[in-house]
Backbone and ligand atoms as CSV (ligand in chain L), in Angstrom:
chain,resi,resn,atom,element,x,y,z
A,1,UNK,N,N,253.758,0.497,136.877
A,1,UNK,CA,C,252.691,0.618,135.881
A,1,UNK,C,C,252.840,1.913,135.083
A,2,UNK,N,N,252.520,2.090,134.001
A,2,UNK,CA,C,252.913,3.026,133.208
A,2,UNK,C,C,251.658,3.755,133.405
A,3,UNK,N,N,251.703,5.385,133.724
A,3,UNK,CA,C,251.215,6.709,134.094
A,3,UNK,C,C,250.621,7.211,133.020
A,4,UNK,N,N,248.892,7.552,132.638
A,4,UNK,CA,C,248.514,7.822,131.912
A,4,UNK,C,C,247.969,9.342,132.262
A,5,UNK,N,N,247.998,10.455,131.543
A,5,UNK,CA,C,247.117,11.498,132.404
A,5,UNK,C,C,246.047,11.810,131.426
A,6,UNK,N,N,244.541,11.662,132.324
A,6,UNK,CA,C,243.482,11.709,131.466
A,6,UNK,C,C,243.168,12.961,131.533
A,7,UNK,N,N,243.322,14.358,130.758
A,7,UNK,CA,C,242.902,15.138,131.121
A,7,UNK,C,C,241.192,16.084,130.699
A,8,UNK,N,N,240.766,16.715,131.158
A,8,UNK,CA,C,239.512,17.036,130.954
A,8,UNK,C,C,239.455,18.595,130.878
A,9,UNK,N,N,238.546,19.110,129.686
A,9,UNK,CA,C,238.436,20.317,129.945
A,9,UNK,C,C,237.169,21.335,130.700
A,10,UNK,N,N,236.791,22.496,130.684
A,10,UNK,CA,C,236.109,23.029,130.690
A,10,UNK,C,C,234.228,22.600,130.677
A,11,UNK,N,N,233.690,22.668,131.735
A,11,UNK,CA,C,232.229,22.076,131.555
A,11,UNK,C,C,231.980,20.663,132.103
A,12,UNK,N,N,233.225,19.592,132.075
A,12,UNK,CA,C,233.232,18.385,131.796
A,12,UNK,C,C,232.681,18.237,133.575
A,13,UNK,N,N,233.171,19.139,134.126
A,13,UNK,CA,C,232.708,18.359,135.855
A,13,UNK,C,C,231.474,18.541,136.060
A,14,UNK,N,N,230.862,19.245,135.082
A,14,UNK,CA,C,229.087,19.313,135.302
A,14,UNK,C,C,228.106,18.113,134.589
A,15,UNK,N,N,229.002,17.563,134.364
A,15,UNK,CA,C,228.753,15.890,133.817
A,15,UNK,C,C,227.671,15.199,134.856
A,16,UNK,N,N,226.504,14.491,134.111
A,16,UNK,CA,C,225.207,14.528,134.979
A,16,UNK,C,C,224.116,14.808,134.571
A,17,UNK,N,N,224.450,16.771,135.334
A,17,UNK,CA,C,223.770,17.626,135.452
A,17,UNK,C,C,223.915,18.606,133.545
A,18,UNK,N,N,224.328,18.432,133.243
A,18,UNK,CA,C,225.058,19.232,132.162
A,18,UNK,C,C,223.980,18.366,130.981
A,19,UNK,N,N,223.598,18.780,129.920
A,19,UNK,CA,C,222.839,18.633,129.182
A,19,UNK,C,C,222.908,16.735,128.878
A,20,UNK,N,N,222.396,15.898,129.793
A,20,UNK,CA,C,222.500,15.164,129.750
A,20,UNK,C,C,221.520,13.974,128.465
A,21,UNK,N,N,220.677,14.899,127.597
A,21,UNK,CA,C,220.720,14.073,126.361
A,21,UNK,C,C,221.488,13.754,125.682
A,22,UNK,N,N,222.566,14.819,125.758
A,22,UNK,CA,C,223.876,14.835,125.070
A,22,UNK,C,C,225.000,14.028,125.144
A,23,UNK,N,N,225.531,14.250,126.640
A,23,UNK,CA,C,225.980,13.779,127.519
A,23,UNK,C,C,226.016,13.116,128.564
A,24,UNK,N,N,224.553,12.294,128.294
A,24,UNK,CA,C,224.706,10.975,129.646
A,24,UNK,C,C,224.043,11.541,130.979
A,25,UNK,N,N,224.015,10.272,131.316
A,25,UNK,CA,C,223.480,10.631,132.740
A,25,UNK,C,C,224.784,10.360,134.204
A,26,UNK,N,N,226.141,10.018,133.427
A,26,UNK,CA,C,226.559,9.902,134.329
A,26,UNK,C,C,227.447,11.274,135.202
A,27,UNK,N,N,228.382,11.221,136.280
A,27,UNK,CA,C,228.382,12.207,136.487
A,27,UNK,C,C,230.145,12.090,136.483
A,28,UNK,N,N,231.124,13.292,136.807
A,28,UNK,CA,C,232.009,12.681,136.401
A,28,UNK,C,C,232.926,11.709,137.216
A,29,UNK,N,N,232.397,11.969,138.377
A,29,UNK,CA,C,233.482,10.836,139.363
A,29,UNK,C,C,233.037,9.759,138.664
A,30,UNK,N,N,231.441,9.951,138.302
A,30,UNK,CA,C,231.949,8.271,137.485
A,30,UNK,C,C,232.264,7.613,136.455
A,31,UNK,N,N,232.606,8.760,135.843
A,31,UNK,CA,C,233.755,8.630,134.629
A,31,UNK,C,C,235.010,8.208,135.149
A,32,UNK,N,N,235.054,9.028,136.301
A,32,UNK,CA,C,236.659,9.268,136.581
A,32,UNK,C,C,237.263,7.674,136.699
A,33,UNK,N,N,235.840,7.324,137.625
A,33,UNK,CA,C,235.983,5.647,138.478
A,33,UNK,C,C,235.921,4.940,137.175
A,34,UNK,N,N,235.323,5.013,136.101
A,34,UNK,CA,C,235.268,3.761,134.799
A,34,UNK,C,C,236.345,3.905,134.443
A,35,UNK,N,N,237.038,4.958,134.178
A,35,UNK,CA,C,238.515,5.449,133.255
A,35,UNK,C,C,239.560,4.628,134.156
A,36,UNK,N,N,239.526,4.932,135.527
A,36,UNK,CA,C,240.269,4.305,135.886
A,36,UNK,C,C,240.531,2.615,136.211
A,37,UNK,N,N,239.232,2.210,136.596
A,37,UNK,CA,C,239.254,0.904,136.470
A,37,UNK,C,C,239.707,0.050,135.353
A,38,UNK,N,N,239.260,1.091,133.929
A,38,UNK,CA,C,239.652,0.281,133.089
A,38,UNK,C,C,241.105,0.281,132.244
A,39,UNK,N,N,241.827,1.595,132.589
A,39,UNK,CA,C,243.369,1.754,132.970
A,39,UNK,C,C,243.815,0.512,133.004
A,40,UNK,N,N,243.619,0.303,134.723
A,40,UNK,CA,C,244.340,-0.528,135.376
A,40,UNK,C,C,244.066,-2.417,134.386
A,41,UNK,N,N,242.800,-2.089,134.345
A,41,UNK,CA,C,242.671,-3.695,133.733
A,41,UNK,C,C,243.656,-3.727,132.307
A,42,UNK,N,N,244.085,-2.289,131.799
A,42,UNK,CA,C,244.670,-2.837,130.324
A,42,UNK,C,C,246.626,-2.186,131.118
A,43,UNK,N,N,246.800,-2.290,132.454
A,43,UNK,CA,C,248.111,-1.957,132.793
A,43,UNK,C,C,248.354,-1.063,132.913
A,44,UNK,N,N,247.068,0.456,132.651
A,44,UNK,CA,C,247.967,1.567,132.630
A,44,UNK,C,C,247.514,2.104,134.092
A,45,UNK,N,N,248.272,3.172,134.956
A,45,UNK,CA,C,247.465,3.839,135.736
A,45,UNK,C,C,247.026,5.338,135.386
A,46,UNK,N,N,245.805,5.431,135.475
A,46,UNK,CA,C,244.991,6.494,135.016
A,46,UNK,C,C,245.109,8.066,135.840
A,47,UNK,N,N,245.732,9.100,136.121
A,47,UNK,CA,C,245.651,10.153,137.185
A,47,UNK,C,C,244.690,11.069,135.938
A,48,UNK,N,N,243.230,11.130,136.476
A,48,UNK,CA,C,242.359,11.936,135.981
A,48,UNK,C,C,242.078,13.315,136.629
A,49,UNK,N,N,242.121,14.270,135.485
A,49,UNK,CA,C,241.849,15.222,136.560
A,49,UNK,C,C,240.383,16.423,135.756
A,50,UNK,N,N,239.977,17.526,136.372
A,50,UNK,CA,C,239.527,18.301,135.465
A,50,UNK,C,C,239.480,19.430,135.442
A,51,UNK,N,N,239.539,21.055,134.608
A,51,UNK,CA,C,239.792,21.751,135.424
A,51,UNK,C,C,239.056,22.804,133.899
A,52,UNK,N,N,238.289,24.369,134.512
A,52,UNK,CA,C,237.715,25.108,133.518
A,52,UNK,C,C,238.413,26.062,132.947
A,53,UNK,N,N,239.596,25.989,133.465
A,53,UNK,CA,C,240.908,26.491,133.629
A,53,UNK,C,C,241.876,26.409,132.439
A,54,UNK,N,N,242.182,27.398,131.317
A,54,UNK,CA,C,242.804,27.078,130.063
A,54,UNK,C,C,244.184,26.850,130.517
A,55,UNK,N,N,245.036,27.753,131.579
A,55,UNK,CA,C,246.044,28.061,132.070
A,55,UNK,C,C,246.757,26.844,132.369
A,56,UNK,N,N,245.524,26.086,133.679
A,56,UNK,CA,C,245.779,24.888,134.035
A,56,UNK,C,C,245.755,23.546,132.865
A,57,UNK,N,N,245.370,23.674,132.033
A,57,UNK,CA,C,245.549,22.616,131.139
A,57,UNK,C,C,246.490,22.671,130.229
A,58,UNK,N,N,246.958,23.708,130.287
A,58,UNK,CA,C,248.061,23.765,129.259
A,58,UNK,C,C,249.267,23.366,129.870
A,59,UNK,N,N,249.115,23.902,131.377
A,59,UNK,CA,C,250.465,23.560,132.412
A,59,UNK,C,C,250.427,21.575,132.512
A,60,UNK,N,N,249.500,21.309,132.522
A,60,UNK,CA,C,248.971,19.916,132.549
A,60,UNK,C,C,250.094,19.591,131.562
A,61,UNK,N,N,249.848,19.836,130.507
A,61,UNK,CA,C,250.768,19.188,129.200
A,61,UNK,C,C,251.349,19.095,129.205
A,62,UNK,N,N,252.134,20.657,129.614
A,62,UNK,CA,C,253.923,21.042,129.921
A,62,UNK,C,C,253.971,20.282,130.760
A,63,UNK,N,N,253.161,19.512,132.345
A,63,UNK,CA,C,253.567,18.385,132.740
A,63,UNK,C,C,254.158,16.841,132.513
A,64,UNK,N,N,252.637,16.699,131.331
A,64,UNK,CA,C,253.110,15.343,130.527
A,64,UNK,C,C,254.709,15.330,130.120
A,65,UNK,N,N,255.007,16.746,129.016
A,65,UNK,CA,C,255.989,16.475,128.380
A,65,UNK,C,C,256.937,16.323,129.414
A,66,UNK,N,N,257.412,16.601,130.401
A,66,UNK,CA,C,258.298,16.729,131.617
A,66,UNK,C,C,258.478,15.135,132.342
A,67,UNK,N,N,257.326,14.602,132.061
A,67,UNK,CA,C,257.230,13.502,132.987
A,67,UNK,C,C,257.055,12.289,132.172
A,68,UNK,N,N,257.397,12.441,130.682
A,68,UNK,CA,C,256.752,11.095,129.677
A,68,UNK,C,C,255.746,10.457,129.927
A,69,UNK,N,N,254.760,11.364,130.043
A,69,UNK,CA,C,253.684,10.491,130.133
A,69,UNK,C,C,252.561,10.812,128.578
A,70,UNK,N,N,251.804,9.854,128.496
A,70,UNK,CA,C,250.890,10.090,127.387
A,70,UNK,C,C,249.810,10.483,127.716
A,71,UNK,N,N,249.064,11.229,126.894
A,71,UNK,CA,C,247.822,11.831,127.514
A,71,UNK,C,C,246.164,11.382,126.649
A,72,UNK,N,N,245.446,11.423,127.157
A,72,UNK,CA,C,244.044,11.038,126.662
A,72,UNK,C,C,243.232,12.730,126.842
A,73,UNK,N,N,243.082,13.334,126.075
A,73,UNK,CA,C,242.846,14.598,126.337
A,73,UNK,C,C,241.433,14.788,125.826
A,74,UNK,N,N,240.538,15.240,126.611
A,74,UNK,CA,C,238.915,15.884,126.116
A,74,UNK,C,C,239.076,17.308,126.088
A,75,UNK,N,N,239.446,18.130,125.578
A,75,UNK,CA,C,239.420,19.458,125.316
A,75,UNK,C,C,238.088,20.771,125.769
A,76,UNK,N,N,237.356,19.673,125.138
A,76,UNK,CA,C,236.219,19.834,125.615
A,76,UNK,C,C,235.940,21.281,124.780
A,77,UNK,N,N,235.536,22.536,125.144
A,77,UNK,CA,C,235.106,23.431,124.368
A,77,UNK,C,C,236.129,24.088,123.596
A,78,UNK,N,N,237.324,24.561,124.791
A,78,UNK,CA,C,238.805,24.429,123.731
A,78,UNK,C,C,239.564,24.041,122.737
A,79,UNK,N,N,239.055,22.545,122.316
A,79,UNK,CA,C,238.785,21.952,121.085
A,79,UNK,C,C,238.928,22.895,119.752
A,80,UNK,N,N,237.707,23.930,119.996
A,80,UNK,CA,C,237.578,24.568,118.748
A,80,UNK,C,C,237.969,25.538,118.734
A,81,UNK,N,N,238.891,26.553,119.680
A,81,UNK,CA,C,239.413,27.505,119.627
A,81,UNK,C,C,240.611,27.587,119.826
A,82,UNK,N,N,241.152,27.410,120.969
A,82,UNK,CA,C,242.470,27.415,121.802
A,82,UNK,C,C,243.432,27.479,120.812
A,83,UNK,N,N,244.238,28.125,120.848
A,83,UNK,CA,C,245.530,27.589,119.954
A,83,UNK,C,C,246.324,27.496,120.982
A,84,UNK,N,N,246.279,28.255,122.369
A,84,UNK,CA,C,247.352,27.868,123.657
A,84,UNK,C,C,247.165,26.258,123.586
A,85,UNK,N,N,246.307,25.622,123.804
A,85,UNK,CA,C,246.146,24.078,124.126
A,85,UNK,C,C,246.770,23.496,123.132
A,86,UNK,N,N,246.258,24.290,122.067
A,86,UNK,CA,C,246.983,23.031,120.447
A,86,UNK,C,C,248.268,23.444,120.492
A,87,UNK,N,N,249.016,24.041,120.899
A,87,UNK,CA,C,250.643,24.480,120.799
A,87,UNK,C,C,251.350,23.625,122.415
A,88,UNK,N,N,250.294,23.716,123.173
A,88,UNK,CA,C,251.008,22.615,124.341
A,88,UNK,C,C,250.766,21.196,123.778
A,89,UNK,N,N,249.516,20.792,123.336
A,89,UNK,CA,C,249.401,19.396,122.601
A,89,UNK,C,C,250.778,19.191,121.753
A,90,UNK,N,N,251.166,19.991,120.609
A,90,UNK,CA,C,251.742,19.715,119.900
A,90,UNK,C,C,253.060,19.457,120.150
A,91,UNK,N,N,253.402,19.721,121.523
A,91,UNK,CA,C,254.826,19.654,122.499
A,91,UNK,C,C,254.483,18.272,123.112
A,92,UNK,N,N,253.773,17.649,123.182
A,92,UNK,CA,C,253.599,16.460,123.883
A,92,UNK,C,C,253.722,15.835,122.548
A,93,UNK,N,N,253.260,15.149,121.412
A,93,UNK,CA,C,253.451,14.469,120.581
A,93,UNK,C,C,254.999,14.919,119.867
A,94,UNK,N,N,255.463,16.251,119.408
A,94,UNK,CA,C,256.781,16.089,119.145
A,94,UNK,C,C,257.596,15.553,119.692
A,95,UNK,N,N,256.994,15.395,121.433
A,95,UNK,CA,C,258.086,14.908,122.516
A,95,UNK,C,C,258.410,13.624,122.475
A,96,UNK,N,N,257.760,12.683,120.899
A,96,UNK,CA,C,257.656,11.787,121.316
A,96,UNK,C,C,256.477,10.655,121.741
A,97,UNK,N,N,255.813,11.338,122.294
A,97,UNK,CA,C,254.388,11.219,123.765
A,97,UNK,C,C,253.074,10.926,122.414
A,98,UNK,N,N,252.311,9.900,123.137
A,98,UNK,CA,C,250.761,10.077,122.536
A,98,UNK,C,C,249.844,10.476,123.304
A,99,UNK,N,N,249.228,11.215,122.306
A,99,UNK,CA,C,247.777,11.964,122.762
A,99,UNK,C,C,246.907,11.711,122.156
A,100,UNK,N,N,245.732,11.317,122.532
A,100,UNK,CA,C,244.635,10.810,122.003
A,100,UNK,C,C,243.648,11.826,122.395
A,101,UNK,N,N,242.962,12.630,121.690
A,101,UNK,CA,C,242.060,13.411,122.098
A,101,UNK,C,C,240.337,12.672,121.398
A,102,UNK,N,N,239.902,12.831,123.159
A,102,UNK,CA,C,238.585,12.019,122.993
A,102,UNK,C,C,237.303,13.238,123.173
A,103,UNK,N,N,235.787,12.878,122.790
A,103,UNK,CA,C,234.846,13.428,123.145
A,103,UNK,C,C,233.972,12.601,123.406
A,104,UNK,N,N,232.838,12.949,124.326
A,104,UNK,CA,C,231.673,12.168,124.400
A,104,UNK,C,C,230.892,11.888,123.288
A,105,UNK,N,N,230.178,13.117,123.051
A,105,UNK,CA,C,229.707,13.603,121.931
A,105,UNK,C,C,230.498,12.932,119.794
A,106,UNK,N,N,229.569,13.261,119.354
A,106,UNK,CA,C,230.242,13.543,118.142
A,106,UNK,C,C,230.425,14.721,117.369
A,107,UNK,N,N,231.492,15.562,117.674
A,107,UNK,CA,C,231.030,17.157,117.636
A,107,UNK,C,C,230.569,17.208,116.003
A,108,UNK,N,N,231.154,16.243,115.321
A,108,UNK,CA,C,231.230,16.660,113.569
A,108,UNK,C,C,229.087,16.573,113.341
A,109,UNK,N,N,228.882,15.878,114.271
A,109,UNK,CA,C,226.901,15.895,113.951
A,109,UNK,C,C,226.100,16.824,114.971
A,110,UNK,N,N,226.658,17.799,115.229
A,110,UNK,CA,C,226.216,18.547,116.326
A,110,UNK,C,C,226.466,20.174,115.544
A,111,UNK,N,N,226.712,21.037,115.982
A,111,UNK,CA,C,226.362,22.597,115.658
A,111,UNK,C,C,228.077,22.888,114.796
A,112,UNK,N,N,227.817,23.698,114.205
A,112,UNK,CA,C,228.803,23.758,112.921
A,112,UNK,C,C,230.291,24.485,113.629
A,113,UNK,N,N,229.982,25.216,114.547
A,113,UNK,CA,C,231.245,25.577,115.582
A,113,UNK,C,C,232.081,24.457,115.955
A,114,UNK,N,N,231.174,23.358,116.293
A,114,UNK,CA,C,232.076,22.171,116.716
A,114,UNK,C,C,233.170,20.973,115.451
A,115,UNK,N,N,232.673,21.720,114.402
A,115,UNK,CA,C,233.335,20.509,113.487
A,115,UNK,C,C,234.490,21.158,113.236
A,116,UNK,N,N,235.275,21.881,113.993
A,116,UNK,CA,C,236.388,22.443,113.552
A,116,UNK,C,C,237.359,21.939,115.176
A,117,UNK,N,N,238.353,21.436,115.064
A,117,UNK,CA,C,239.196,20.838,115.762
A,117,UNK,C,C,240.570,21.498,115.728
A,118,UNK,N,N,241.160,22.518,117.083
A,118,UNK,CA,C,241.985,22.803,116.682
A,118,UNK,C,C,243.422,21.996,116.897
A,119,UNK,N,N,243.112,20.900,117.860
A,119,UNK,CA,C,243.750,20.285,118.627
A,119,UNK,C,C,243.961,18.874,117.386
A,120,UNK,N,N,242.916,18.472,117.066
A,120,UNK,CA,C,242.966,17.252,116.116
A,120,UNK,C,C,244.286,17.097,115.363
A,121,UNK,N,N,244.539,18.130,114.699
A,121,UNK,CA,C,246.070,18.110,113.884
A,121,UNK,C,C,247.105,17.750,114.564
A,122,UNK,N,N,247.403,17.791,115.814
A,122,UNK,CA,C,248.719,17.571,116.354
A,122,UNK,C,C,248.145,16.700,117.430
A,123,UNK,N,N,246.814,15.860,117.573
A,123,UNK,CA,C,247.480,14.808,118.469
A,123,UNK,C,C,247.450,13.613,117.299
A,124,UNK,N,N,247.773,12.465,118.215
A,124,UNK,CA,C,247.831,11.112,117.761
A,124,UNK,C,C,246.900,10.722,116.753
A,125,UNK,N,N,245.643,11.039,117.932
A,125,UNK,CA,C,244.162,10.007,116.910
A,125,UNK,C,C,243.281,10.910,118.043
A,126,UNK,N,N,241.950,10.581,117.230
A,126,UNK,CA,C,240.719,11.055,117.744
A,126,UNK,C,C,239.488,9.710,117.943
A,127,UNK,N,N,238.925,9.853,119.266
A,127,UNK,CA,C,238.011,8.922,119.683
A,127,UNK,C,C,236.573,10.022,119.857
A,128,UNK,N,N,235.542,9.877,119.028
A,128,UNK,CA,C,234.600,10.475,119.319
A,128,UNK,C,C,233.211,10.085,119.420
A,129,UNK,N,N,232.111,10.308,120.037
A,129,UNK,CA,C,231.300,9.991,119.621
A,129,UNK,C,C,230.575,8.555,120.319
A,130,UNK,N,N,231.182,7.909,121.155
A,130,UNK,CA,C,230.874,6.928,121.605
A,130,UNK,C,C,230.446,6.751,123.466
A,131,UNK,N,N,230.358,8.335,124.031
A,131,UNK,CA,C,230.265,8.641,125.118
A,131,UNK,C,C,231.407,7.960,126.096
A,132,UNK,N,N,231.424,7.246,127.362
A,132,UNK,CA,C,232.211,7.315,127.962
A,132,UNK,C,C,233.097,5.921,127.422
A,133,UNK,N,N,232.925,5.371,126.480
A,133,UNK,CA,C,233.401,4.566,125.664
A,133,UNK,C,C,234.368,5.075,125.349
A,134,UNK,N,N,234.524,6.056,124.412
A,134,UNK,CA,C,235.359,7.380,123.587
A,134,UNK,C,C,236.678,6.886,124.754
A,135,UNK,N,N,236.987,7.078,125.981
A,135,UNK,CA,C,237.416,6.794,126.726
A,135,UNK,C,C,238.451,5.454,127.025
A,136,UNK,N,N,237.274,4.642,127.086
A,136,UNK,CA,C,237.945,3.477,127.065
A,136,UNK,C,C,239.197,3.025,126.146
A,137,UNK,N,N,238.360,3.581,124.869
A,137,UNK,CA,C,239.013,2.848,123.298
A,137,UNK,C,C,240.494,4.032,122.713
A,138,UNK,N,N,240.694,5.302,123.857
A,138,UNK,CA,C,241.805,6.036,123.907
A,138,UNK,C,C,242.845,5.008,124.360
A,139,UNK,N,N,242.228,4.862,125.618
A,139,UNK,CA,C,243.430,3.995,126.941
A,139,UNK,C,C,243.442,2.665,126.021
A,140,UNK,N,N,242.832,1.849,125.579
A,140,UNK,CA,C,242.757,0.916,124.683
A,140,UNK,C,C,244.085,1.178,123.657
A,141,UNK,N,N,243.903,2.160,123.199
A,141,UNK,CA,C,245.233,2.546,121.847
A,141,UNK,C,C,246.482,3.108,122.882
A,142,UNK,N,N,246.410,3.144,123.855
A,142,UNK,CA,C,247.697,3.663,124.286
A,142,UNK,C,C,248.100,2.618,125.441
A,143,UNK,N,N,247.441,1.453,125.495
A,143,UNK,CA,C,247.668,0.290,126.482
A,143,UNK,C,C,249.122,-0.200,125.957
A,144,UNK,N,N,249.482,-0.960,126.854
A,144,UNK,CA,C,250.959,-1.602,126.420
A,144,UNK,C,C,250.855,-2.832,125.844
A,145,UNK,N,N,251.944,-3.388,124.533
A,145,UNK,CA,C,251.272,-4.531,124.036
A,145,UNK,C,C,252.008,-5.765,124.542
L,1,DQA,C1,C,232.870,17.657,124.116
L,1,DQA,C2,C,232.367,18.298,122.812
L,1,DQA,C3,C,232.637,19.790,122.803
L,1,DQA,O1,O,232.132,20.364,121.604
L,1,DQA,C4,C,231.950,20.458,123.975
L,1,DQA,O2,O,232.286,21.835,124.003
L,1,DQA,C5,C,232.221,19.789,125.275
L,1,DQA,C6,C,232.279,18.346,125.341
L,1,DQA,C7,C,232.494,16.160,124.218
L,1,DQA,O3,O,233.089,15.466,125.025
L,1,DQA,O4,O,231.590,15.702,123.510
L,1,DQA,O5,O,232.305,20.449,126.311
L,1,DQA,O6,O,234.274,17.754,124.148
């Protein structure tokens, strides 16, 4: 089965508890459990992980590119700053590799910090806005046809 890595950034494991008008009431294992179930139903297998950790997500990438795998990436607050993340992103799509960077949220209708994407330019496509959907309809575009 072809290896998808869903990765997650910063904040995302307080999913729940975490401003949940925003963000749902779910929490993230049970994201983790929808993402993956629904992986598998479109062929892919899902290894989700999450971490608040810029270091670790960037090494994440340098993983993907190492291992051909494609990534579904939530950036999460890094999104709007990082240029470490957008320079490992941008090594996964030159490599070849798709990245789909998703959000729960729709950052572009939310606080003016968020409508700036630094990551957006160098992945694939962007899924936003549709909560844990956003999700689905990544693995959806990167399913096998
Ligand atoms: C988010 C949107 C970001 O602006 C925010 O910092 C997050 C979550 C989302 O999934 O909607 O932590 O990436």
């Amino acid at each position: 089965m072809t290896r998808v890595l869903v990765l997650n950034g910063p904040n995302l494991g307080r999913l729940g508890s975490r401003e949940p008008e925003v963000y749902g009431s779910a929490t993230f294992d049970d994201l983790a459990a929808a993402v993956r179930g629904w992986a598998a139903g479109l062929g892919l297998e899902a290894e989700v992980r999450q971490t608040d950790d810029e270091s670790e997500l960037v090494h994440w990438l340098h993983e993907a590119v190492d291992t051909r795998s494609d990534v579904v990436l939530n950036p999460a607050a890094f999104t709007h700053y990082s240029y470490a993340l957008r320079d490992a992103a941008a090594q996964v799509t030159t490599a070849g590799l798709r990245l789909v960077e998703v959000h729960l949220s729709n950052p572009y209708a939310r606080e003016a910090f968020r409508h700036v994407s630094v990551v957006g330019p160098v992945a694939t496509g962007t899924v936003a806005g549709f909560g844990q959907d956003s999700y689905r309809l990544a693995l959806a575009a990167l399913a096998p046809s």
